[in-house]
N, C-alpha and C positions, 0 to 999 in steps of 0.2 A: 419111288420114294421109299427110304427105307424105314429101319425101327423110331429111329429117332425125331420122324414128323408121320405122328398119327395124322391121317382122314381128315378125322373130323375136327380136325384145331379149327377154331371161328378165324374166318379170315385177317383180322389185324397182326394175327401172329403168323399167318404163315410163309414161310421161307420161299422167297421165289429167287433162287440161283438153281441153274441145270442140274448141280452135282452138289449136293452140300455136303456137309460136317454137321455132329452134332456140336463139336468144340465141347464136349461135357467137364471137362477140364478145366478149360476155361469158365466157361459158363459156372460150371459149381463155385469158382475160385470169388469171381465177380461178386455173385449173390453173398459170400459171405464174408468180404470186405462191404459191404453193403450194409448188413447187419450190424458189422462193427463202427463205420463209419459214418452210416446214415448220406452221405452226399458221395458221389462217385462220377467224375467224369471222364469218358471214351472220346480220345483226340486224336484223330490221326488224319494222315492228306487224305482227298477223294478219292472213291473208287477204291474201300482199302477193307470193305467189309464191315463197316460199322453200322449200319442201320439191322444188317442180316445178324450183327451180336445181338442187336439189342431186341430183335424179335425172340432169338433164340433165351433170352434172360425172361424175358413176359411169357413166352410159352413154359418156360420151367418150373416159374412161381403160379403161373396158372394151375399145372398138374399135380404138382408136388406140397405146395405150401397155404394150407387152408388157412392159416392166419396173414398170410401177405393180399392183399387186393392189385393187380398189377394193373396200371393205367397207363396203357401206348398211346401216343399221337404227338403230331408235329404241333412245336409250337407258330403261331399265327404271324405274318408277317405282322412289325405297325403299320398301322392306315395311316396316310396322308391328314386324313380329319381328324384329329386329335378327341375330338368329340366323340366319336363312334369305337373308341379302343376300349377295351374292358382293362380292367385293371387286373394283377398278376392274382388275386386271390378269386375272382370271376372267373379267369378260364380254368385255374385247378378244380374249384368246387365244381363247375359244371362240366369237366373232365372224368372227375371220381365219377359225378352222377350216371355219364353216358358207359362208362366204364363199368359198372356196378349191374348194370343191368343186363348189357351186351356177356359179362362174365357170367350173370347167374341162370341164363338165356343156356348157356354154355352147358353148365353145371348140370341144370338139371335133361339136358339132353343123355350125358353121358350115364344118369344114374338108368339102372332097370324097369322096364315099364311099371311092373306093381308098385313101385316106389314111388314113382311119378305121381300115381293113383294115390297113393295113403296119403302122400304130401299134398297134394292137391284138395283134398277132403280135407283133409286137418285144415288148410288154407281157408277153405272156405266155410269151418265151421267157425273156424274163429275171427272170421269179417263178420259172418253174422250174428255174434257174442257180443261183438264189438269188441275182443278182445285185443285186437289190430287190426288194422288201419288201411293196410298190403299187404299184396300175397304175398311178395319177396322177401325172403329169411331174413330177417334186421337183424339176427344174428351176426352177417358180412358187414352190417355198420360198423362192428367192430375191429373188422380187421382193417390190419395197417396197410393205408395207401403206399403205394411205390410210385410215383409218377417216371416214366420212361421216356424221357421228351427228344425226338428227332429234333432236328434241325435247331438244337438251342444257343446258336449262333445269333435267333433273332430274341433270345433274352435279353441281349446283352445293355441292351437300354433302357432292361427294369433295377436300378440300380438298387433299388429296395427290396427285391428279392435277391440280389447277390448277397448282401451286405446281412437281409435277416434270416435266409434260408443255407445260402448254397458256402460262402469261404466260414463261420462259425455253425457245424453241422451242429450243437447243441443246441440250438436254435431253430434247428430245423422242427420242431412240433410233431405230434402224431405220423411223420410221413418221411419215407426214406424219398431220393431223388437218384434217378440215374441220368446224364445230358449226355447226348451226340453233339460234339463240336467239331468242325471240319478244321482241320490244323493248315492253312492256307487255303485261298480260294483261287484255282485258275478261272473260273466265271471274272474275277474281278468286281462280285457287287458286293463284297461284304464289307462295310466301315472299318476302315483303316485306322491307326494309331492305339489309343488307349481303349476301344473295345477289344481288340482283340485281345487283348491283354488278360479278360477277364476269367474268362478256364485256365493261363497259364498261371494264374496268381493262388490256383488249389494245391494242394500240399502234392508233391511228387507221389507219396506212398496213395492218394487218393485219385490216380491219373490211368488209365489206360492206354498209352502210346504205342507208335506203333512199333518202335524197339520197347526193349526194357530190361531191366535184368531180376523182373520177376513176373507181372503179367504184362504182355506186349498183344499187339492183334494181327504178329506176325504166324499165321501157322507154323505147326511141328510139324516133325517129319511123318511122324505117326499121323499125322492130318491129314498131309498130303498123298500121304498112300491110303487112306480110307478113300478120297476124292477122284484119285486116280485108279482106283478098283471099283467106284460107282462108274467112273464112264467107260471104263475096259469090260463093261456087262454087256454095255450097247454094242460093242464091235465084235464083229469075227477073229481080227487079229491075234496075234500073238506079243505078249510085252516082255521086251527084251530084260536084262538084269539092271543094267544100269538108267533105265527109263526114269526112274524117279529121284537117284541122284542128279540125273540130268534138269530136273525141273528143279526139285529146290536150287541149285546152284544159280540158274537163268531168273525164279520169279523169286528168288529168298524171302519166299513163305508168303507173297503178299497174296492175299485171297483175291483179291480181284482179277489180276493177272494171270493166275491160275484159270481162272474160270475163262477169263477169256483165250487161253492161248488154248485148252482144250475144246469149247467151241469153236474156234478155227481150226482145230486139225478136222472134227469130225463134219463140219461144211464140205474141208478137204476131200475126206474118204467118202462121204455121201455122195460127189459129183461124179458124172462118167468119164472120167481119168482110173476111176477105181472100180472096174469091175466085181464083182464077188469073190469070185477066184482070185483074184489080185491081194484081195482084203485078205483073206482066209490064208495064203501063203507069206503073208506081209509079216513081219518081226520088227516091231516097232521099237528103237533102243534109241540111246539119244545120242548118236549121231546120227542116222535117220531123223530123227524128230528135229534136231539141228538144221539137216537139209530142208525138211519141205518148211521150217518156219522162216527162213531166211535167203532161200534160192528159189525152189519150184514155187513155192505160192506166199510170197514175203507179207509175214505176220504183221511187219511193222507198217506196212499202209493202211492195214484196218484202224491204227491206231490215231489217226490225223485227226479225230473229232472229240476222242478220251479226254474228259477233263486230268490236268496233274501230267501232262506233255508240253514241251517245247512244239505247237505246231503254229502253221500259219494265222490261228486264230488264236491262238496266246498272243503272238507275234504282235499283231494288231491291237488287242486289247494293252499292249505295255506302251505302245505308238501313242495312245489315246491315254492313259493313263496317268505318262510324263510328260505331258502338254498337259492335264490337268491339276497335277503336281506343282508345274512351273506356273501357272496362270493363278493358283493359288499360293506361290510362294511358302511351298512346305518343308521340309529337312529332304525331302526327295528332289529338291525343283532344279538342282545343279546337272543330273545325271542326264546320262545321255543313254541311245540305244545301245552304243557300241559298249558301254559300260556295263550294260546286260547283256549282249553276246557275247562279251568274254569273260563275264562271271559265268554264264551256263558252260561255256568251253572248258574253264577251268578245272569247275566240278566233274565234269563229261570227262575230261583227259588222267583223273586218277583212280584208281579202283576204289581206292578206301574213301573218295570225297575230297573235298577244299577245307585245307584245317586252318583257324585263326583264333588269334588272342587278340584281338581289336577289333571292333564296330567296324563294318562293312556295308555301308546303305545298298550298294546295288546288290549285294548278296540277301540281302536284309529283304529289297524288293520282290525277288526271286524267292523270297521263302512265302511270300503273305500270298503271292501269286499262285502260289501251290506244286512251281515247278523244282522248287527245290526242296529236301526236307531238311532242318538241325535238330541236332546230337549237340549234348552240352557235356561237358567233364567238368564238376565242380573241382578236383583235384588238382588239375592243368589249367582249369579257366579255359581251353579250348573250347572253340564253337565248330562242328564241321558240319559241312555242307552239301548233302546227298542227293541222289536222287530214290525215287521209293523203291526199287528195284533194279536189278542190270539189267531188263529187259527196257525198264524206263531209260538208262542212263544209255543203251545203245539207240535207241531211238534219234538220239539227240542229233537233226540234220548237220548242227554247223561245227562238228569235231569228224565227221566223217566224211 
């Protein structure tokens, strides 16, 4: 673990990827669209690094920013009982509260023992003053919550918190808000039609995507070479010159795929295929790295279970999906499978995507599904239709 994840972070913050990034870049960039905008949300397909931003944004305002209070957690799914759901101002207040504490829990670990000491006395000279009430500095009463809500996908049916908190941020009250929304679901449970609608209806400049032409949550190349010189510590090996053009080219920056394609090499080199000696004389460059991901130990079978793939279990889930479609008689109910294998084909068969100027339902299905991403050009009116990566779009079984 490097500079950039102290110890002792209290666990809600801490970064659990093999290889991180600080993305300080990033991260600085986020926090102070934040401050300017007060509402900010992080959209991109699964598996693309978004919940690891969003620790890495609570861990910042933790260390750095005495006046912000950062409040992480997943929002709740609804219950079925309508009765038993709290309402959106219920789970924030007793969010701040759990947050407030678990932080100050924090804080005063980090200060120095004799500090600890004075503060502590003082504390308890003035409970028994009656001067206050808690030990806990009420001075942090004051600072500004940040809520940093994972999974806020299942907002999306608090329609009076959209409407008074998150699309008019002046409205937002005492509290900055950050969301995680998954920009398609290959799960297939998230509510289709006009919820999902609801992150896309935030202003662009207020959006985190996973392209962008200013912050995107696609890594830099500078990224990817801090990532790829955190796991080049672990090995013996030697890395070739063009090792890390080779990877951004193959995973164009998406963090997840990074991560995962370097835990598959070092599975690789860790087995006895790889003796020491072996290791130690190996010059790892990316045509090597080309070979063992796609011929000696093919990368792309580890991938059949990755959410945001074309696999057998997407497959099924779109079987079951346009039979529910059809049974409910929705804008989707005409479409057929082959209508979606040769939308995924289409996108699969060109580097730069499937580009259109017209409404496209079975493309349109394939994007909610997670298997495909859209790029919009407001200038062209073009839509195109990606996959999140060329390591995604080789994957793809029915173009190869």
């Amino acid at each position: 673990m490097d500079e950039h994840y102290p110890s002792d972070l209290m666990p809600a913050f801490e970064i659990r990827v093999p290889y991180p990034s600080g993305r300080e870049s990033l991260v600085g960039s986020v926090i102070n669209l934040l401050r300017e905008e007060r509402v900010v949300v992080i959209r991109a397909p699964p598996f693309s690094g978004k919940s690891t931003l969003l620790n890495l944004i609570g861990a910042k305002i933790l260390r750095e920013y005495d006046q912000l209070e950062p409040v992480l957690f997943h929002w709740p799914p609804r219950s079925k009982d309508e009765i038993g759901n709290r309402s959106y101002k219920e789970i924030l207040t007793q969010e701040l509260k759990r947050a407030r504490k678990e932080n100050e829990e924090w804080r005063s670990r980090r200060q120095p023992y004799y500090l600890r000491l004075v503060r502590g006395f003082g504390n308890a000279i003035a409970w028994v003053t009656g001067l206050v009430t808690e030990t806990i500095d009420t001075t942090r009463d004051r600072a500004c919550p940040v809520y940093l809500i994972d999974n806020a996908v299942n907002t999306y049916h608090e329609r009076a918190m959209w409407e008074e908190r998150f699309k008019n941020p002046d409205d937002a009250g005492n509290a900055l808000f950050v969301l995680v929304c998954v920009h398609g679901s290959a799960d297939g449970m998230v509510q289709w039609g006009s919820d999902l609608s609801e992150a896309s209806q935030i202003e662009s400049h207020r959006r985190i995507e996973l392209r962008g032409e200013s912050l995107c949550m696609l890594l830099s190349s500078l990224e990817i070479r801090e990532i790829v010189g955190l796991w080049a510590k672990q090995h013996p090996f030697q890395i070739g010159s063009n090792l890390i053009e080779y990877l951004i080219f193959e995973t164009q920056g998406h963090a997840g795929m990074l991560q995962m394609v370097l835990k598959h090499l070092s599975k690789m080199f860790s087995s006895e295929r790889f003796d020491r000696d072996h290791r130690i004389s190996l010059t790892l460059d990316g045509a090597s790295c080309h070979r063992f991901l796609f011929y000696e130990d093919p990368f792309l079978d580890q991938l059949k279970s990755i959410r945001g793939f074309w696999t057998p279990i997407v497959e099924s889930r779109v079987r079951e999906r346009l039979k529910m479609e059809k049974e409910e008689k929705s804008q989707y109910q005409y479409l057929t499978f082959e209508d979606i294998e040769n939308s995924v084909k289409r996108a699969a068969s060109q580097l730069g995507g499937y580009q259109t100027d017209e409404r496209d339902l079975a493309f349109e299905l394939c994007h909610k599904l997670g298997v495909l991403y859209v790029e919009r050009n407001d200038e062209d009116s073009l839509t195109r239709y990606i996959f999140a990566s060329r390591l995604h779009q080789r994957y793809d079984p029915l173009s190869f």
